[in-house]
RODO-2510 file (C-alpha; in nm, 4 decimals, decimal comma):
residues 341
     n   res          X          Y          Z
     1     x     1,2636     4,8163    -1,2327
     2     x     1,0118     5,0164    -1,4800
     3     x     0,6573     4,9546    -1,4030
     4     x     0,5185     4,6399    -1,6337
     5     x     0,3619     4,6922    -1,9365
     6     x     0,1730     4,4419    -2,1162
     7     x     0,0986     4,4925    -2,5108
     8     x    -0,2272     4,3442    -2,6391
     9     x    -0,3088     4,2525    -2,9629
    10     x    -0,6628     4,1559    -3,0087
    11     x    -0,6686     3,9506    -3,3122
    12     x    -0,9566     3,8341    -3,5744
    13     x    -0,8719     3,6841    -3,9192
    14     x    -0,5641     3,9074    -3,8950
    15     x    -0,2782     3,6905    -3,9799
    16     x    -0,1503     3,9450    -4,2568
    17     x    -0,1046     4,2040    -4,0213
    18     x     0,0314     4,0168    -3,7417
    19     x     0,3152     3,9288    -4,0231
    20     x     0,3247     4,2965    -4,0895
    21     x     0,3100     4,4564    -3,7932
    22     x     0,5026     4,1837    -3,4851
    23     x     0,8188     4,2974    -3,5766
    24     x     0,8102     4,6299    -3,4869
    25     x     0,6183     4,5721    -3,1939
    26     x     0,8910     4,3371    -3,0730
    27     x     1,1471     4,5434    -3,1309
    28     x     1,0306     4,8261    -2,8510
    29     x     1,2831     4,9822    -2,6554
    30     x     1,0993     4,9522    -2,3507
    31     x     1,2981     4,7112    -2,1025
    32     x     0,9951     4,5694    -1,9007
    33     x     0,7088     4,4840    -2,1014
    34     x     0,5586     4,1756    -2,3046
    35     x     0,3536     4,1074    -2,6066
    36     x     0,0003     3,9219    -2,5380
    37     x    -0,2151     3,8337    -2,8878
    38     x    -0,5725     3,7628    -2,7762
    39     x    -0,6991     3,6358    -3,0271
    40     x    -1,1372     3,6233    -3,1178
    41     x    -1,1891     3,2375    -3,2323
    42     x    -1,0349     3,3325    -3,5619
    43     x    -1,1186     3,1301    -3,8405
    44     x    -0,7599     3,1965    -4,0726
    45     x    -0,4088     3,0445    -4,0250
    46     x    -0,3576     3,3396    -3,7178
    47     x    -0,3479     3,1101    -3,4325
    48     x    -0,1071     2,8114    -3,6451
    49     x     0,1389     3,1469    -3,7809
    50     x     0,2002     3,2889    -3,4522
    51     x     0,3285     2,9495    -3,3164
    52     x     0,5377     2,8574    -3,5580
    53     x     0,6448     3,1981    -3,5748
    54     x     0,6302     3,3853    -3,3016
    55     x     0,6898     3,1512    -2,9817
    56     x     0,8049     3,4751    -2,7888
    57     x     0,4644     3,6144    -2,8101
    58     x     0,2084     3,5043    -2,5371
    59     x    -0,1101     3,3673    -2,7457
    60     x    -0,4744     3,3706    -2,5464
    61     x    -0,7447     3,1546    -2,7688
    62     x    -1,0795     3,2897    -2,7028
    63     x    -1,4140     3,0604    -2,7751
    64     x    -1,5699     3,2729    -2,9722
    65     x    -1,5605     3,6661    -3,1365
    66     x    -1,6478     3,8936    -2,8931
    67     x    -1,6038     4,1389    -3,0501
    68     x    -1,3448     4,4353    -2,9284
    69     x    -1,5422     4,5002    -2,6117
    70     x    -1,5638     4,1705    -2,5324
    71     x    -1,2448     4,0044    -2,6318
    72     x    -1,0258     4,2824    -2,4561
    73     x    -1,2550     4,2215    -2,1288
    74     x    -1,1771     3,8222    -2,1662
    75     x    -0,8583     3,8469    -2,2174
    76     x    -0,7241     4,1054    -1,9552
    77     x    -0,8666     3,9387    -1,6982
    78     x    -0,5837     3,6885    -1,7799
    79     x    -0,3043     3,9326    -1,8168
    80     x    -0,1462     4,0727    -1,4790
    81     x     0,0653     4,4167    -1,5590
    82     x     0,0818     4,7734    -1,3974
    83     x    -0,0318     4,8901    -1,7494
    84     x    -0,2304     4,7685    -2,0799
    85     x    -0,1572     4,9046    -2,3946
    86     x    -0,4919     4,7889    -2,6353
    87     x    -0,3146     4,7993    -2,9447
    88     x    -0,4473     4,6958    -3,3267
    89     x    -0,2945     4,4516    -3,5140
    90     x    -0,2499     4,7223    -3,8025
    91     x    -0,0443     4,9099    -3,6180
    92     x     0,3778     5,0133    -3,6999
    93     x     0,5088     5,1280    -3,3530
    94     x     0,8794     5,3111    -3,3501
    95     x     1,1116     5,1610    -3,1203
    96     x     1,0998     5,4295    -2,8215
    97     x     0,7015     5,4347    -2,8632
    98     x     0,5886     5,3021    -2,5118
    99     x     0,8696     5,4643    -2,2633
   100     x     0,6760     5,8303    -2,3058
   101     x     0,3751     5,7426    -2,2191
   102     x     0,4585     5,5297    -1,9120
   103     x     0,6802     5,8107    -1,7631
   104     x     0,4083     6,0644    -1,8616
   105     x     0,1365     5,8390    -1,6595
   106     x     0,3956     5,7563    -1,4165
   107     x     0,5124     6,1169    -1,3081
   108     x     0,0915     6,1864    -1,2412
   109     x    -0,0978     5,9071    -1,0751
   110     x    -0,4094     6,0827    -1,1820
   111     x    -0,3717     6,0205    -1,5603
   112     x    -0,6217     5,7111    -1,6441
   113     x    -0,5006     5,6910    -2,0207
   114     x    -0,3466     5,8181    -2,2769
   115     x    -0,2691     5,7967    -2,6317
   116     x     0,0336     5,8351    -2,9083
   117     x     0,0036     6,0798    -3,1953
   118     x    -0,1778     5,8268    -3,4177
   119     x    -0,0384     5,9007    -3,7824
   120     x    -0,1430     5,7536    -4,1363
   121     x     0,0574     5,3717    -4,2277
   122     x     0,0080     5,4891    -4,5862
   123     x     0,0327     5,8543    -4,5830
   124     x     0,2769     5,9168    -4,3086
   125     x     0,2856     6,2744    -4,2730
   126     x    -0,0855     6,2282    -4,2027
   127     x    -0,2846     6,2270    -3,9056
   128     x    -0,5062     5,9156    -3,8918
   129     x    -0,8652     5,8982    -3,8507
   130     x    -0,8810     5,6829    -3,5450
   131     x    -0,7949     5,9429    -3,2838
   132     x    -0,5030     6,1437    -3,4972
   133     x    -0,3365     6,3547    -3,1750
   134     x    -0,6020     6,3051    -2,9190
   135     x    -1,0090     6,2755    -2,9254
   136     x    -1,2411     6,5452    -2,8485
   137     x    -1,6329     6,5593    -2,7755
   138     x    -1,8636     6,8306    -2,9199
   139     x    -2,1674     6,8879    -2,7231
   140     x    -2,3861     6,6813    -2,9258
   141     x    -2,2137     6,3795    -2,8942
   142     x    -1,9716     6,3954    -3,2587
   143     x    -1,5951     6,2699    -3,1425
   144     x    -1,3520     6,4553    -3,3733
   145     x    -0,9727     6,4603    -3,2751
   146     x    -0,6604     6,7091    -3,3319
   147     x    -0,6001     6,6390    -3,6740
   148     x    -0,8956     6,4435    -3,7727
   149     x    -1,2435     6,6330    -3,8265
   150     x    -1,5223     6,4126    -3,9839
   151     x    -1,3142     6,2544    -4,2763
   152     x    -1,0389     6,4920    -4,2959
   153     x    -0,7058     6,4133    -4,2292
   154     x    -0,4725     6,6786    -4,1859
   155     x    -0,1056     6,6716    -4,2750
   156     x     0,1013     6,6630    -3,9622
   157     x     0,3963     6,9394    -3,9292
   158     x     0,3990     6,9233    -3,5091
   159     x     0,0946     7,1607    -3,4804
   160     x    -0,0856     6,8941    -3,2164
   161     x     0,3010     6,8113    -3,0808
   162     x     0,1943     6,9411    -2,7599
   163     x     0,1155     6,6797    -2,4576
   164     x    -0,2477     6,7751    -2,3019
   165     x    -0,5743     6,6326    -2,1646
   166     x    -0,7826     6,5224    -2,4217
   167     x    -1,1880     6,3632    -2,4247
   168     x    -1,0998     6,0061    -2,5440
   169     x    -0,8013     5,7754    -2,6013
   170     x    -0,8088     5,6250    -2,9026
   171     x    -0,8614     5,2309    -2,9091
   172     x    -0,6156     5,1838    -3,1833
   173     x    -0,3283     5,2175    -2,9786
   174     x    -0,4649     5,3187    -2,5731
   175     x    -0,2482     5,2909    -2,2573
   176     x    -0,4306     5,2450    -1,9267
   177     x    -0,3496     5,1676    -1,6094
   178     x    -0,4543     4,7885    -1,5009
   179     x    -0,6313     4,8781    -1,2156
   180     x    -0,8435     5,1194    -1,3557
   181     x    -0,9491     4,8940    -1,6066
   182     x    -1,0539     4,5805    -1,4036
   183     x    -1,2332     4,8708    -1,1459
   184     x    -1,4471     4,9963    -1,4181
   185     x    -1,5076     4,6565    -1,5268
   186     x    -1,3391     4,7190    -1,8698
   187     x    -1,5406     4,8333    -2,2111
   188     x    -1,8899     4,7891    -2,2123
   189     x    -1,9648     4,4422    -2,3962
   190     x    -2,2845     4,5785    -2,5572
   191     x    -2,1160     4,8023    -2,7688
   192     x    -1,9393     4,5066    -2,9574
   193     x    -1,7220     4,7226    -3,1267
   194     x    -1,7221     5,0899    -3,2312
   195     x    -1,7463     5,4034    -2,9513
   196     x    -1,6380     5,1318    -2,6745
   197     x    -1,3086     5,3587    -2,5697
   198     x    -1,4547     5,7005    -2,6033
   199     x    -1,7818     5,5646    -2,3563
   200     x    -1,4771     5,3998    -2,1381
   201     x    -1,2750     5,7618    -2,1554
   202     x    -1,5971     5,9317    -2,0447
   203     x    -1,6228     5,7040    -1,7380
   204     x    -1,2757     5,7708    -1,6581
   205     x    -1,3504     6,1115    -1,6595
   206     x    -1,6336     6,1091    -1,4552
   207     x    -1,4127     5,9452    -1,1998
   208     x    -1,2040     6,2010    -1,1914
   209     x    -0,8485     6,0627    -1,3748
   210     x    -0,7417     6,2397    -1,6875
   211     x    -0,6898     6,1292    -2,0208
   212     x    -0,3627     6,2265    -2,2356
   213     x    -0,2255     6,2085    -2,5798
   214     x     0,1512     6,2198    -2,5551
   215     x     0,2819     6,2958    -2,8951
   216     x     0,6324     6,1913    -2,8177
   217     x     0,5052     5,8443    -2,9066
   218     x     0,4070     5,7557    -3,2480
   219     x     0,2637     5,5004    -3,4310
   220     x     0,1336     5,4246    -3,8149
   221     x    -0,2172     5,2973    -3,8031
   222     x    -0,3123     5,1397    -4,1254
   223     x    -0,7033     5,1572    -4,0098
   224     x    -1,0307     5,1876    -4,2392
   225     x    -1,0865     5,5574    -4,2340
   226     x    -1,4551     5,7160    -4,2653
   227     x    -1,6943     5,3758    -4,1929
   228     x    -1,7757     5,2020    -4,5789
   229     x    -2,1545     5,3472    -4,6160
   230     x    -2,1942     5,0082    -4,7353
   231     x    -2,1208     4,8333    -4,4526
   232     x    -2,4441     4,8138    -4,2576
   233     x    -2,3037     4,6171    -3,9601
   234     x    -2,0429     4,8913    -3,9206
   235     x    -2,2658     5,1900    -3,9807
   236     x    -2,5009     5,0762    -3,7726
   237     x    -2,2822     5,0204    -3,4585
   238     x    -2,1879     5,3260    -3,4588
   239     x    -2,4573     5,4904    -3,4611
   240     x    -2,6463     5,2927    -3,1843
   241     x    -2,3129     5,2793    -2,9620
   242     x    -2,2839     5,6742    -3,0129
   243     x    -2,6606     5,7550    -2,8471
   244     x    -2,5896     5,4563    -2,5758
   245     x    -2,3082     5,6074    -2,4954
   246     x    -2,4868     5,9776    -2,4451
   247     x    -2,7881     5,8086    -2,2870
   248     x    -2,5446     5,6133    -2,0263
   249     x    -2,3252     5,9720    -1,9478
   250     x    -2,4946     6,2837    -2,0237
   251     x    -2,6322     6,4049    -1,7448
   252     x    -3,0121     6,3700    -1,7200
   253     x    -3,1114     6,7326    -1,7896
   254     x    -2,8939     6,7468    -2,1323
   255     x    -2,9925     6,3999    -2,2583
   256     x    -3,3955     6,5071    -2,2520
   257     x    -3,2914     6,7819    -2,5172
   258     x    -2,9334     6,6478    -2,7134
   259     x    -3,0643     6,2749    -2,8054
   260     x    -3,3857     6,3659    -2,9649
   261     x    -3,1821     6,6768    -3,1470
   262     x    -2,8822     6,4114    -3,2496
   263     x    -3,1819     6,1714    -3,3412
   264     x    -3,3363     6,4072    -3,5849
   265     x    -2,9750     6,5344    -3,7361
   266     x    -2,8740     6,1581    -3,7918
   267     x    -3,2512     6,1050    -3,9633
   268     x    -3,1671     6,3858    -4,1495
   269     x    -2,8110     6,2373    -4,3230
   270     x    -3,0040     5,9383    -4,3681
   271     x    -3,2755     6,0744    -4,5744
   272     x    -2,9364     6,2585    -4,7769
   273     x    -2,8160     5,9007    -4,8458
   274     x    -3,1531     5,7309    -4,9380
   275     x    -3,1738     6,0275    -5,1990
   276     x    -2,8291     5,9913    -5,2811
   277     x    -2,9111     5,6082    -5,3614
   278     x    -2,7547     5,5108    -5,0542
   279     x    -3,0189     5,2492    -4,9031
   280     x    -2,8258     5,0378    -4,7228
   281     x    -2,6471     5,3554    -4,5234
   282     x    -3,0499     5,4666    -4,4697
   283     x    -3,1706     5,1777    -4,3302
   284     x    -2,8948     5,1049    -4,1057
   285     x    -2,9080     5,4610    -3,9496
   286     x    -3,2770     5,3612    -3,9083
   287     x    -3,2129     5,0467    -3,7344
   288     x    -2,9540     5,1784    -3,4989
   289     x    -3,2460     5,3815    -3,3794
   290     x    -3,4991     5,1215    -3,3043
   291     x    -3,2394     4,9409    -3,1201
   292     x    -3,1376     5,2327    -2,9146
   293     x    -3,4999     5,2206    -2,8117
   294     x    -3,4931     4,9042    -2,7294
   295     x    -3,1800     4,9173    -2,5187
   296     x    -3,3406     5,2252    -2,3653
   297     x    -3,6576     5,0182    -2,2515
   298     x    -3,5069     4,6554    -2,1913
   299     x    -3,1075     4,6817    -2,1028
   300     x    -3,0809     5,0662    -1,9925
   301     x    -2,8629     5,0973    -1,6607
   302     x    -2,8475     5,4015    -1,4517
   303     x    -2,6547     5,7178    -1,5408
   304     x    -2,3198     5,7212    -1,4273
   305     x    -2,3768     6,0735    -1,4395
   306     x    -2,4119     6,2816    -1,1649
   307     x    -2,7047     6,5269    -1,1768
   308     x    -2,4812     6,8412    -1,1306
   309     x    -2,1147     6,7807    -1,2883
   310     x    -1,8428     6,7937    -1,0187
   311     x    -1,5445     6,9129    -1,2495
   312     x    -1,5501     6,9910    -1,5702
   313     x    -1,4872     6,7372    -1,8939
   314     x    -1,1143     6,7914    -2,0721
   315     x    -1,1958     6,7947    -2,4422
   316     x    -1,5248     6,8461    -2,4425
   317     x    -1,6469     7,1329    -2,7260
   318     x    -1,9515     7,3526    -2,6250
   319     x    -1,9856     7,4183    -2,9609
   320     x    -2,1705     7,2118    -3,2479
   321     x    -1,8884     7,0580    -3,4582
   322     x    -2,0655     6,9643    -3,7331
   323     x    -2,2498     7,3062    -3,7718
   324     x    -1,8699     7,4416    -3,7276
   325     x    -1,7249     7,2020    -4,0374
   326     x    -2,0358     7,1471    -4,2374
   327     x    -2,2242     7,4845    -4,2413
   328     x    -1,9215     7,7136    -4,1952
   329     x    -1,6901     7,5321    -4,4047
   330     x    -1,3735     7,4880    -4,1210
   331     x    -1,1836     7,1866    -4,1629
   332     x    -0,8913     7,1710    -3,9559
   333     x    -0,9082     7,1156    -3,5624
   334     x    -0,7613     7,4517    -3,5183
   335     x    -0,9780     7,6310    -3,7322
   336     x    -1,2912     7,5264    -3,5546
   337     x    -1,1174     7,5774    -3,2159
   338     x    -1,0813     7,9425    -3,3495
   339     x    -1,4301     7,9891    -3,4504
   340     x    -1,5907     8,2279    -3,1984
   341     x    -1,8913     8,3037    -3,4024
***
């Protein structure tokens, strides 16, 4: 019998989607898994549509929005499987999508997670911004991916085809092994939502499992792209979550010099966007900040960092990539990976 593999869905307000999107999920190849919709106290018809609709499909009511941190952490503890695939509701899979990545996991026990080449829903010979074909760190802190740098998408012609270790798994569509999950004690619940699977990846990491993208699975993720400078909630999340998440991993020596430096860079697009009549993208960066301090002085937990690193991070850039894209003008994953100056 293939090992178990449990889809979940976590849903909010997304009954569109889940009409868009079940089908194909359903119609996996894979002979051993089901389909779990979690779904975050949703205020639409999504609950009502998916049992009139969709009795197949396990349905978990949550009391409230938890956000994706949260609601994945509530739900799984009430989903028993050898593996967890966290998977959007704006995601197309294709029908063979989940068999690679269990026999890629399953042929090396030390593989924590991995990832399908993530592709564009509306521009399919696209990479897509949320993790493209596989997530990498620079040394300040900015996740890029193969495929994806800042907002550019690059058009996909099996250049990133290759299966390898990667930084971070992309939440849109993430396979992990169960008992990882429950033994890190899932995503961390104060991010909300936004940098929650690459500070989960990192963890991983630091544990010593690797983290994959396996390109012989696809999927077409209809996503949001670059975050909406005018959404403030959004901004701002990820720009608190992003120095959390160095504070909480870097080790101790790097953090004293990287945070301030990645504090004064993100001042410094902020001050581009106030000028640029941006306020609202300003003042959010702005209030990330203060509540970074905050977290630092009232919620801060210990490194998980060792003071000397044991092995070293896959995916991890030495380099600066936004010095790399912005400065010298490369805008292809490949390109920067070429850079030597």
């Amino acid at each position: 019998m293939p090992a178990k593999v449990s889809v979940v869905i976590l849903n909010f307000n997304g009954r569109k989607y889940l009409e868009q999107f079940l089908p194909s999920v359903l119609a996996s190849t894979y002979s051993n898994f089901d389909l779990v919709v979690a779904d975050n106290a949703s205020s639409d018809d999504s609950v009502d549509f998916l049992r009139n609709n969709f009795p197949q499909v396990r349905l978990i009511l949550l009391e409230r929005n938890y956000g994706y941190s949260g609601g994945y952490n509530q739900a799984l503890k009430q989903v028993e499987s050898e593996y967890y695939v966290l998977l959007n509701s704006d995601v197309e899979v294709s029908p063979g999508w989940i068999e690679p990545a269990i026999s890629l996991m399953e042929n090396d026990r030390m593989i924590g997670a991995c990832q399908p080449k993530i592709l564009s829903f509306n521009l399919k010979d696209h990479f897509e911004y949320a993790g493209a074909s596989g997530g990498w760190m620079d040394c300040l802190g900015y996740p890029f991916a193969r495929g994806r740098i800042f907002d550019i998408c690059e058009q996909d012609h099996g250049q990133y085809d290759d299966t390898q270790k990667i930084f971070w798994a992309s939440g849109a569509a993430m396979f992990v092994r169960a008992e990882l999950f429950h033994a890190t004690k899932g995503l961390d619940t104060y991010f909300f939502a936004h940098m929650e699977e690459i500070d989960f990846c990192w963890r991983l990491q630091l544990m010593g499992y690797g983290i994959y993208v396996c390109p012989a699975s696809v999927v077409y993720h209809v996503g949001g792209g670059t975050l909406p400078k005018g959404d403030e909630r959004k901004v701002f999340l990820n720009f608190r979550n992003n120095m959390i998440m160095l504070a909480k991993n870097l080790p101790k020596r790097q953090s004293f010099w990287k945070i301030p430096l990645r504090i004064l860079l993100d001042d410094i697009s902020a001050s581009k966007s106030l000028f640029a009549g941006e306020a609202v993208y300003f003042f959010a960066i702005e209030e990330s900040h203060l509540a970074f301090v905050k977290w630092l002085l009232f919620k801060k937990r210990k490194s998980v960092f060792p003071l000397q690193r044991k092995a070293r991070l896959s995916g991890w850039f030495q380099h600066c990539v936004a010095w790399k894209h912005f400065v010298k003008g490369k805008n292809t994953f490949d390109e920067i990976m070429d850079d030597k100056s």
